[in-house]
VEXDREN-606033 format. One record per residue (C-alpha): residue in one letter; x, y, z. Coordinates in Angstrom, 3 decimals. Layout:
N
[node 'A', [X, Y, Z]] ...
END
This chain:
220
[node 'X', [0.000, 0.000, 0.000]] [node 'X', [1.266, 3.414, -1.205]] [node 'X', [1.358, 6.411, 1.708]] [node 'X', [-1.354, 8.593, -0.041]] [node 'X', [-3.910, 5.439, 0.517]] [node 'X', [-2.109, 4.547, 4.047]] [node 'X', [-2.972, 8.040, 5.325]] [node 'X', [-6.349, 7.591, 3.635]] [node 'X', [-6.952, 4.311, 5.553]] [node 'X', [-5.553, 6.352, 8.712]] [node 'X', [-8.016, 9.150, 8.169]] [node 'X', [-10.943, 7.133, 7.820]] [node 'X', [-9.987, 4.943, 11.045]] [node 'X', [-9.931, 7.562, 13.173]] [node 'X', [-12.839, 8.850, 11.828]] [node 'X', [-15.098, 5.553, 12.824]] [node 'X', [-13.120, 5.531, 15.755]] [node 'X', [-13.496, 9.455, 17.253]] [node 'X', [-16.326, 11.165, 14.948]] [node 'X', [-16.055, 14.387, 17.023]] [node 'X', [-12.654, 15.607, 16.117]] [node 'X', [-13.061, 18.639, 18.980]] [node 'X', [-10.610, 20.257, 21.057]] [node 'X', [-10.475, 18.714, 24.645]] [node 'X', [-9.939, 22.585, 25.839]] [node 'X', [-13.356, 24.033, 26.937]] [node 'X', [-13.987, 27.390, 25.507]] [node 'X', [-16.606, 29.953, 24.259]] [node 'X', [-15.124, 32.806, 22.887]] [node 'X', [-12.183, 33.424, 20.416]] [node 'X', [-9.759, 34.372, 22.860]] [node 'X', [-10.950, 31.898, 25.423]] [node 'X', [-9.658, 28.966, 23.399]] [node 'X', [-6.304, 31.052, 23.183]] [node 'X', [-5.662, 31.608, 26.485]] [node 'X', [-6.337, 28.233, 27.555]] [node 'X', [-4.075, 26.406, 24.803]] [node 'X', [-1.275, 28.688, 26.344]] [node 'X', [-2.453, 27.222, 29.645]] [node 'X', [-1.978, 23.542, 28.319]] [node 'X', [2.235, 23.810, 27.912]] [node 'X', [3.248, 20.735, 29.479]] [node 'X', [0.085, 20.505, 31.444]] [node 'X', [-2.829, 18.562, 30.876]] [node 'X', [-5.861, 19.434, 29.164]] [node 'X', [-7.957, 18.217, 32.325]] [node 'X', [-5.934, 20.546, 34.162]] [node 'X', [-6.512, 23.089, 32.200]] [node 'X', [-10.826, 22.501, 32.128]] [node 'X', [-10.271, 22.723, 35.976]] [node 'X', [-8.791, 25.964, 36.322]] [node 'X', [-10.801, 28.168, 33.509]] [node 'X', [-14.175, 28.764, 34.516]] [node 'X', [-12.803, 30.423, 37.835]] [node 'X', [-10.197, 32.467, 35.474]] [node 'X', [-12.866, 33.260, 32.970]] [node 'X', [-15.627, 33.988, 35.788]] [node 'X', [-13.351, 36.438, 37.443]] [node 'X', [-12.127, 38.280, 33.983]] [node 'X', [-15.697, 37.713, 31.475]] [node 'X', [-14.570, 40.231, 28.945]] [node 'X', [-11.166, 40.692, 26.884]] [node 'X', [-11.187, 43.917, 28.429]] [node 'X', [-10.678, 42.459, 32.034]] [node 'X', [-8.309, 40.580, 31.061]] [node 'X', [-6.441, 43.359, 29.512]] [node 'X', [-6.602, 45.302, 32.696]] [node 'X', [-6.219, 42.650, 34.874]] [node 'X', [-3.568, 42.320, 37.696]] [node 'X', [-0.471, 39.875, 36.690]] [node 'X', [-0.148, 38.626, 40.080]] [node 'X', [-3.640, 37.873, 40.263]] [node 'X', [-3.939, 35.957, 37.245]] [node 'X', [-0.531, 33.945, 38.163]] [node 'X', [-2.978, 32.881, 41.274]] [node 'X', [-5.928, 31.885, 39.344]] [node 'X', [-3.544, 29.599, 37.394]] [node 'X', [-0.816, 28.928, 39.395]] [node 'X', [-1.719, 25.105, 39.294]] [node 'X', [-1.071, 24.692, 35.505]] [node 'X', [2.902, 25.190, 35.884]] [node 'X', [4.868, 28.170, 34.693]] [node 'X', [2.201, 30.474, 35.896]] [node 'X', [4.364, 33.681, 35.957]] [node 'X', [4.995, 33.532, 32.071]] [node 'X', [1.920, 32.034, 31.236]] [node 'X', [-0.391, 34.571, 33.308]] [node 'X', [1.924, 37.400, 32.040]] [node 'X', [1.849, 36.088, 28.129]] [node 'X', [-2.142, 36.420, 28.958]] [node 'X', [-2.348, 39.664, 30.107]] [node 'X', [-0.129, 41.138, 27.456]] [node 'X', [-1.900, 38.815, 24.176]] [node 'X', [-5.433, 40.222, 25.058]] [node 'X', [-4.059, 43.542, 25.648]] [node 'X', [-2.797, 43.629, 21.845]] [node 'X', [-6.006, 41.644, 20.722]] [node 'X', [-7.581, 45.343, 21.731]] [node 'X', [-4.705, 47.744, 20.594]] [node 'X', [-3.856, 45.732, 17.107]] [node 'X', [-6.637, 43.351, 15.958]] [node 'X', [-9.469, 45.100, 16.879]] [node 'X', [-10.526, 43.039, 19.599]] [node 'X', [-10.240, 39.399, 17.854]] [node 'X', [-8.225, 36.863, 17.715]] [node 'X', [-6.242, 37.159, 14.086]] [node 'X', [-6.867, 35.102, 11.442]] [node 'X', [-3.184, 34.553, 9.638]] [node 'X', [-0.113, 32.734, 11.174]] [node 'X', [2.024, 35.785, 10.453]] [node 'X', [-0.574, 37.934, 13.231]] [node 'X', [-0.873, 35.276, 15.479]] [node 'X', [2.820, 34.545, 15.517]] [node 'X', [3.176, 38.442, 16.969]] [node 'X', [1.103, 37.553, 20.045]] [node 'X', [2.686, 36.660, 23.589]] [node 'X', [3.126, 32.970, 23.778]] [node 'X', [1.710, 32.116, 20.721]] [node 'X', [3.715, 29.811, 18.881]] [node 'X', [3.195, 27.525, 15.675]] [node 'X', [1.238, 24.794, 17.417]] [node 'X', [-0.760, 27.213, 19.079]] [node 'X', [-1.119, 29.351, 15.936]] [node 'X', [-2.391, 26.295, 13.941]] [node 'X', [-4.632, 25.268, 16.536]] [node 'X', [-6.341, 28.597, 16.607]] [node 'X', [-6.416, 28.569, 12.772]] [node 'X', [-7.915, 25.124, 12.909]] [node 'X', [-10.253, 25.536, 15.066]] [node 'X', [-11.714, 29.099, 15.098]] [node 'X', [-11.639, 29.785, 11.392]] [node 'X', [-11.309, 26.148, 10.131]] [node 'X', [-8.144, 27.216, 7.607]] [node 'X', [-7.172, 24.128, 5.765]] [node 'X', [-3.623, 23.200, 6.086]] [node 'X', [-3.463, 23.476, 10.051]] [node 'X', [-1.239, 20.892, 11.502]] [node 'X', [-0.934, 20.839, 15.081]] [node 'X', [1.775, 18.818, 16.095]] [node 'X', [1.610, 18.502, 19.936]] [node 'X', [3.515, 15.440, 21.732]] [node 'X', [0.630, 12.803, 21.080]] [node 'X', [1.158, 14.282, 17.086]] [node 'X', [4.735, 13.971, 16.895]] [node 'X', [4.832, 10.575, 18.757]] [node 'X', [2.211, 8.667, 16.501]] [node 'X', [2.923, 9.830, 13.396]] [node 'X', [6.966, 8.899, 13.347]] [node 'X', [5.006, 5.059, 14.637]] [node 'X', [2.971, 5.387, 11.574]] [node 'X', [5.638, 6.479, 9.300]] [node 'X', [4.082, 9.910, 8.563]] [node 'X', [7.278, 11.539, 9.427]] [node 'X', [11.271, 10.287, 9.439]] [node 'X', [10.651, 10.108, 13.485]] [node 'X', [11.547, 13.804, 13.828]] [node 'X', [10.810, 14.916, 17.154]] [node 'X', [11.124, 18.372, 16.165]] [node 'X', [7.686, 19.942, 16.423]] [node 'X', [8.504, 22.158, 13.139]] [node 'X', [10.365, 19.462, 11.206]] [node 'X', [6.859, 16.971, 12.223]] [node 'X', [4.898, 20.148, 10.534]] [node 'X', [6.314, 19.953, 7.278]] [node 'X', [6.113, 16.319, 6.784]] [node 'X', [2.670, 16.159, 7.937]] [node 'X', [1.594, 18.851, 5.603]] [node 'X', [3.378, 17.279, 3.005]] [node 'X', [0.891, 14.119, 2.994]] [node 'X', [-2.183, 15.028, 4.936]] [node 'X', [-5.329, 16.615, 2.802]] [node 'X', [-5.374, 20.230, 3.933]] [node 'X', [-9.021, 20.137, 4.701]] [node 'X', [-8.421, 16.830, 7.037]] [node 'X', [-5.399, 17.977, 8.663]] [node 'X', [-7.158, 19.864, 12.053]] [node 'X', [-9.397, 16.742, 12.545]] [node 'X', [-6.578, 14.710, 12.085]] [node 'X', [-4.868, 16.371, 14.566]] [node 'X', [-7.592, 16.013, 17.418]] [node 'X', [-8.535, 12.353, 16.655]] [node 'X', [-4.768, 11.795, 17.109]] [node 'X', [-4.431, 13.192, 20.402]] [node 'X', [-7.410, 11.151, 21.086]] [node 'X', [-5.925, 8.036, 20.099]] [node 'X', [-2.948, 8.977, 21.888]] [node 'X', [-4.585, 9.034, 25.295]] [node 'X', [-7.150, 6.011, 25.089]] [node 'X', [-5.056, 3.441, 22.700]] [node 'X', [-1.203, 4.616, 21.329]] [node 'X', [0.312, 5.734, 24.998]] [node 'X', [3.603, 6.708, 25.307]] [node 'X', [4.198, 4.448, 27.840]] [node 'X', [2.607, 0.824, 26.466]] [node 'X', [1.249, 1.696, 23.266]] [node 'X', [-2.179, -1.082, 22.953]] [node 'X', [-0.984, -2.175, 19.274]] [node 'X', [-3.232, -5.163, 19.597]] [node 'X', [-6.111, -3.563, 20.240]] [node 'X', [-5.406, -0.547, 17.785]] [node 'X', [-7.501, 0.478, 14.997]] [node 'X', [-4.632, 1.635, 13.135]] [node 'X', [-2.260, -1.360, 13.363]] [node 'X', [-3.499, -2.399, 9.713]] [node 'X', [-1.764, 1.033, 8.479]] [node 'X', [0.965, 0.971, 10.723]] [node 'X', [4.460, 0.900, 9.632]] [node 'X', [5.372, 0.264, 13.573]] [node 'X', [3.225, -2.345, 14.088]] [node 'X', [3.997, -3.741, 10.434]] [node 'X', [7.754, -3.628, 10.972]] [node 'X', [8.581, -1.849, 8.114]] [node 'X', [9.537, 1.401, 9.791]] [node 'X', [8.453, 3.975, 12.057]] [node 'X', [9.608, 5.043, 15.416]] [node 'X', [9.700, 1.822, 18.201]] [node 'X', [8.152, 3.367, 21.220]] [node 'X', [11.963, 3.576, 22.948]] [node 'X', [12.299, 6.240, 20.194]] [node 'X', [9.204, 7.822, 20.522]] 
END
């Protein structure tokens, strides 16, 4: 089987097997969903779900948030991990959502890229998501880790280098669900830790599982 029909296979697995491709991060506005996938670096999305509706209670508008107190904030989500630059990167992204992008969050990488704390996975995921731009890979750990098993990638573990690969063989209008599912997949079947090849939906497609490449999970 070629690659184009493996990832076709892939894509249609993991649609059967997660049909809502939706971001674990609870959210209802635009810059909602921002600040809380800046509060998900190397924490967990649960984490994450528990600590937002106080944050968002406390600040309801962009505006609060722009005028809010650092220290404050750095309490609200002290319990997600680097709290100082995360509450600061907050504080200073919504204040430029007002002064630069007219109160919303931007719709290009190049704008998004400007923003405190936003980097590429972020960017994509807010591209993805909010304004469904085809072409957004989001290559978090779960991303990077299945898809050098599946022989998407060479194995890179560079987030960027895992980007480019991906984008060079997923449909742009697929890629953002294919993102999601895999992070799904990552956390109920293809663990880091003891990956459940034997009860995987994907082992048919699986260079991995197959033998015939793809990162062992020592190398993942």
């Amino acid at each position: 089987m070629d690659l184009q029909s493996r990832v076709a296979h892939i894509i249609e697995a993991l649609k059967l097997a997660y049909p809502e491709a939706l971001c674990a991060l609870h959210s209802q506005k635009d810059y909602e969903l921002m600040i809380a996938v800046r509060l998900s670096a190397q924490c967990t999305d649960e984490r994450v779900n528990l600590v937002t509706p106080a944050l968002f209670a406390e600040f309801p508008t962009l505006e609060s948030f722009a005028c809010a107190d650092v220290a404050r904030v750095e309490e609200l989500v002290h319990s997600c991990g680097f709290y100082k630059h995360k509450a600061r990167d907050i504080v200073l992204a919504c204040q430029m959502l007002l002064s630069d992008y007219g109160g919303r969050v931007p719709d290009t990488m190049e704008a998004l890229l400007k923003l405190p704390g936003v980097g590429r996975k972020t960017a994509n995921l807010l591209l993805g998501d909010l304004y469904a731009v085809p072409g957004s890979v989001v290559c978090d750990t779960h991303c990077i880790r299945i898809a050098g098993k599946l022989g998407l990638t060479d194995g890179t573990k560079d987030p960027a280098k895992a980007e480019q690969q991906l984008r060079a063989v997923l449909p742009p209008v697929e890629s953002s669900d294919f993102c999601h599912r895999i992070v799904l997949h990552g956390r109920a079947v293809c663990t880091a830790r003891k990956p459940a090849c034997e009860r995987c939906t994907l082992a048919p497609y699986c260079a991995y599982w197959s033998g015939e490449g793809g990162t062992s999970a020592k190398q993942a």
